[in-house]
RODO-635360 format. One record per residue: chain; residue in one letter; x, y, z of N, C-alpha, C in turn. Coordinates in steps of 0.1 Angstrom, whole numbers, plus 5000, padded with zeros to 4 digits. Layout:
<pts>
{'A', 'a', {X, Y, Z}, {X, Y, Z}, {X, Y, Z}}
...
</pts>
This chain:
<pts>
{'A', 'x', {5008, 4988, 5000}, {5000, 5000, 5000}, {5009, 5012, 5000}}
{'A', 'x', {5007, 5022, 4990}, {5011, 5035, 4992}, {5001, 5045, 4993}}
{'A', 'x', {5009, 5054, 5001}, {5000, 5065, 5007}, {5005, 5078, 4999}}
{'A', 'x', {4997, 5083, 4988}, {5002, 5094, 4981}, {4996, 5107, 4979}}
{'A', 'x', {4993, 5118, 4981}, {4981, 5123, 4984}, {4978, 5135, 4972}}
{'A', 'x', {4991, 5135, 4966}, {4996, 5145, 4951}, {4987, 5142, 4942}}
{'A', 'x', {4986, 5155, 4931}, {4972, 5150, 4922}, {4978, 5144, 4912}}
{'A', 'x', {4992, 5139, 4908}, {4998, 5134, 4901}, {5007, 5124, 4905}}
{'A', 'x', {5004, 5111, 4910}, {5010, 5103, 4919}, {5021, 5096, 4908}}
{'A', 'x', {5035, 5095, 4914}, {5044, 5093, 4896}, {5038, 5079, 4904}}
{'A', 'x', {5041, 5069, 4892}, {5039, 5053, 4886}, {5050, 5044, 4893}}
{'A', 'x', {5044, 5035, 4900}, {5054, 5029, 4911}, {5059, 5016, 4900}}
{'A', 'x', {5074, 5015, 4906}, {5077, 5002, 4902}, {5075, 4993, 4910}}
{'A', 'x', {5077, 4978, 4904}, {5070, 4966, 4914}, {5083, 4966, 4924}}
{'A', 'x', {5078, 4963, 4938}, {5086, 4958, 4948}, {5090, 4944, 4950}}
{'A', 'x', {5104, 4936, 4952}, {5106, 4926, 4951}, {5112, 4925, 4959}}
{'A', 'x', {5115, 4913, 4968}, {5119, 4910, 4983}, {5118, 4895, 4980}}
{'A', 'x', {5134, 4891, 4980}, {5141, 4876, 4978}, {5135, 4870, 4963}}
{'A', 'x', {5130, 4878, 4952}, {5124, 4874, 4936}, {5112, 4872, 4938}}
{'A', 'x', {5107, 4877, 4949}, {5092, 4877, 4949}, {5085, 4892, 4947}}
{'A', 'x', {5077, 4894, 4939}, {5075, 4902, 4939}, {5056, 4907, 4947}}
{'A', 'x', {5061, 4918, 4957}, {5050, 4922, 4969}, {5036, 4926, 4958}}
{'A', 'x', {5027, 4921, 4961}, {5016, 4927, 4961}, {5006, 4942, 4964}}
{'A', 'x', {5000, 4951, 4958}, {4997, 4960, 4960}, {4984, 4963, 4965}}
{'A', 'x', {4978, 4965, 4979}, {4969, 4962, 4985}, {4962, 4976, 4983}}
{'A', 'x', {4950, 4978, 4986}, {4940, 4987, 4989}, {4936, 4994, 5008}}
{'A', 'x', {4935, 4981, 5013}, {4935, 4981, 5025}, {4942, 4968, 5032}}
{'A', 'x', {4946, 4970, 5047}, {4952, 4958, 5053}, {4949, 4959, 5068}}
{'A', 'x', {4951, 4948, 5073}, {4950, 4950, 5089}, {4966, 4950, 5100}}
{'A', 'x', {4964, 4958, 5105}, {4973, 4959, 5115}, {4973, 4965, 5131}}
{'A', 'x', {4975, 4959, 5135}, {4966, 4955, 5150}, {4957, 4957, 5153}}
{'A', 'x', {4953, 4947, 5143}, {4938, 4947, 5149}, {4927, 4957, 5141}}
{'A', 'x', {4936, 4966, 5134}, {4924, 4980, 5127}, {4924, 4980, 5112}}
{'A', 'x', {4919, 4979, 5106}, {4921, 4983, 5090}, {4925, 4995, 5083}}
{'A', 'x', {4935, 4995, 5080}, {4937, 5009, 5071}, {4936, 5007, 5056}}
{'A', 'x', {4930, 5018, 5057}, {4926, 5023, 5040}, {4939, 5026, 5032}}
{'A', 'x', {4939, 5028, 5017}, {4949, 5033, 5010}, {4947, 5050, 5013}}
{'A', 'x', {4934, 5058, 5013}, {4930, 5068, 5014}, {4928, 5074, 5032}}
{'A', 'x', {4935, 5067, 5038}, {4934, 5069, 5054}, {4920, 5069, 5057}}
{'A', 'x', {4911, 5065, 5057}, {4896, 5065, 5064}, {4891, 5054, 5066}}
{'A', 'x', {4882, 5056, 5078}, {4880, 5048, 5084}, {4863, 5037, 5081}}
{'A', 'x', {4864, 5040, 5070}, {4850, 5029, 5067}, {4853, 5020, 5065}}
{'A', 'x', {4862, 5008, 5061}, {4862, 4995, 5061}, {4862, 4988, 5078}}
{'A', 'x', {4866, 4995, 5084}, {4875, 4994, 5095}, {4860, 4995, 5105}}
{'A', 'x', {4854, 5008, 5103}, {4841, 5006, 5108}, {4829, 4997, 5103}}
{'A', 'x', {4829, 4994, 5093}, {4822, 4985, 5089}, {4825, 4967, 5094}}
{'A', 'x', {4837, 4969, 5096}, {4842, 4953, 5098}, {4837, 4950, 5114}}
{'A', 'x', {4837, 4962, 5121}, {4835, 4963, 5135}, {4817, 4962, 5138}}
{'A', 'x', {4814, 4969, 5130}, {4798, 4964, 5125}, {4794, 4950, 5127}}
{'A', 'x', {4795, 4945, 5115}, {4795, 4932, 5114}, {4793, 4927, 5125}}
{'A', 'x', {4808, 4927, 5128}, {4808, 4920, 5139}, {4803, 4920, 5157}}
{'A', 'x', {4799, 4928, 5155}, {4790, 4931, 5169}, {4778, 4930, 5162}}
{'A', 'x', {4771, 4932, 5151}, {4756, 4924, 5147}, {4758, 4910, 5149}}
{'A', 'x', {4769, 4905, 5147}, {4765, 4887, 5145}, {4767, 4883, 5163}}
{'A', 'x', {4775, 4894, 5174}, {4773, 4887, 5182}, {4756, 4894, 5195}}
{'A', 'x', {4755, 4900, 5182}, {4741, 4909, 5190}, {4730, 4898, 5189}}
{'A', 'x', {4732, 4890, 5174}, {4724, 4879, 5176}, {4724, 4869, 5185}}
{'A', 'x', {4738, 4864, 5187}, {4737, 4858, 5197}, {4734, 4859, 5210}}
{'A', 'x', {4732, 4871, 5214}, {4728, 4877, 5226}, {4709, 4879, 5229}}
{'A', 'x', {4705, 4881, 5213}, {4689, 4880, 5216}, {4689, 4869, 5214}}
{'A', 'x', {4693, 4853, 5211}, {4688, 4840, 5214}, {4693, 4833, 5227}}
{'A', 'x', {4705, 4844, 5235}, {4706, 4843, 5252}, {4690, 4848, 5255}}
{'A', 'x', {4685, 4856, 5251}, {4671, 4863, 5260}, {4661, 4855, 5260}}
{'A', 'x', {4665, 4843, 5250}, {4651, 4839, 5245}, {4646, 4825, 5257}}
{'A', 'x', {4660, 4825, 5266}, {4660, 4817, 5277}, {4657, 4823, 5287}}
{'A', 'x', {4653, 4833, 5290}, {4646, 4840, 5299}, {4659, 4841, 5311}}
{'A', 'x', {4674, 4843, 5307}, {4684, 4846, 5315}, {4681, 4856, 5327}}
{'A', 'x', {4688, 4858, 5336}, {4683, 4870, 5344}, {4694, 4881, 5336}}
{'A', 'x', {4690, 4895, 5339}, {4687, 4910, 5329}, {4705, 4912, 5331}}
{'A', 'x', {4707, 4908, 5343}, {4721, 4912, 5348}, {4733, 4901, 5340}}
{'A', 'x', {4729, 4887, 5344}, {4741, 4876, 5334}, {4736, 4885, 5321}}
{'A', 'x', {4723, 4886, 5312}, {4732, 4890, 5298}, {4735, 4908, 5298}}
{'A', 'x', {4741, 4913, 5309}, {4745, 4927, 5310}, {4760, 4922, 5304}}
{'A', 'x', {4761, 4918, 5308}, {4778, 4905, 5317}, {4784, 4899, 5302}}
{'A', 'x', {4769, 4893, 5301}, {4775, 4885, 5283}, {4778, 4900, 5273}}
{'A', 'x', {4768, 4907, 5278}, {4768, 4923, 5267}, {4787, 4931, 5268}}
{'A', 'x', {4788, 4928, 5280}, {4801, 4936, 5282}, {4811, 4930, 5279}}
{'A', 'x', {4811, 4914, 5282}, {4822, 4905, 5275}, {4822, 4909, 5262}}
{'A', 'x', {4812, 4904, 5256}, {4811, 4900, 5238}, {4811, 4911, 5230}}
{'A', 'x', {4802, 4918, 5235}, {4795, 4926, 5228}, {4806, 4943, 5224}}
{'A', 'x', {4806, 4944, 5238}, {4813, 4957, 5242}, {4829, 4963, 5237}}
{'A', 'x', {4835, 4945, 5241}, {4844, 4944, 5240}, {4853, 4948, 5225}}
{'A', 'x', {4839, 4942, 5215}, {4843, 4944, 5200}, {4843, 4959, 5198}}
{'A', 'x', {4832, 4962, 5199}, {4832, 4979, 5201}, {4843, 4985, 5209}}
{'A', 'x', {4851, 4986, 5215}, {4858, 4996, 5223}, {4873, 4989, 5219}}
{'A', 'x', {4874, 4985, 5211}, {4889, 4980, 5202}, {4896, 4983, 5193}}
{'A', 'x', {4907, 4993, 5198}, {4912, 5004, 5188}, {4909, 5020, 5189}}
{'A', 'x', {4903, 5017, 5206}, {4892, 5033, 5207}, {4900, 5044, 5205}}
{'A', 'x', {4915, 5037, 5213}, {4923, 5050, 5216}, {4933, 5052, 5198}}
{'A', 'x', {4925, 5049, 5190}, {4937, 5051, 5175}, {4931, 5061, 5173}}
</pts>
């Protein structure tokens, strides 16, 4: 990935490391957070999406056992919360 922000970006040559030649990505992950080629943060937020919907589901099929309000506060803050507040401080 390069980060170029000129309205005339010159034409990269390929990168090669031991006759392999590197790949040129759009976005990638690194700890944990997605960076864009254009620095923003929509893939990055969207991935975080996801993924607290799929464990939201699993939290309304905890309710569906009539848990008490507090264990799924508990599961909310393990699972749930946890995805969400990952990378707060970037």
């Amino acid at each position: 990935m390069v980060i170029d922000f000129r309205r005339n970006p010159p034409a990269l040559t390929p990168l090669s490391i031991m006759d392999s030649t590197v790949a040129a990505v759009e976005t990638f992950k690194f700890l944990g957070s997605i960076i864009s080629q254009d620095l923003k943060w929509d893939t990055h937020i969207d991935s975080i999406a996801k993924k607290a919907q799929q464990r939201l589901y699993f939290l309304r099929q905890l309710k569906k056992f009539n848990l008490p309000q507090e264990l799924l506060k508990k599961v909310y803050s393990a699972v749930i919360e946890s995805v969400l507040c990952t990378s707060i401080t970037v």
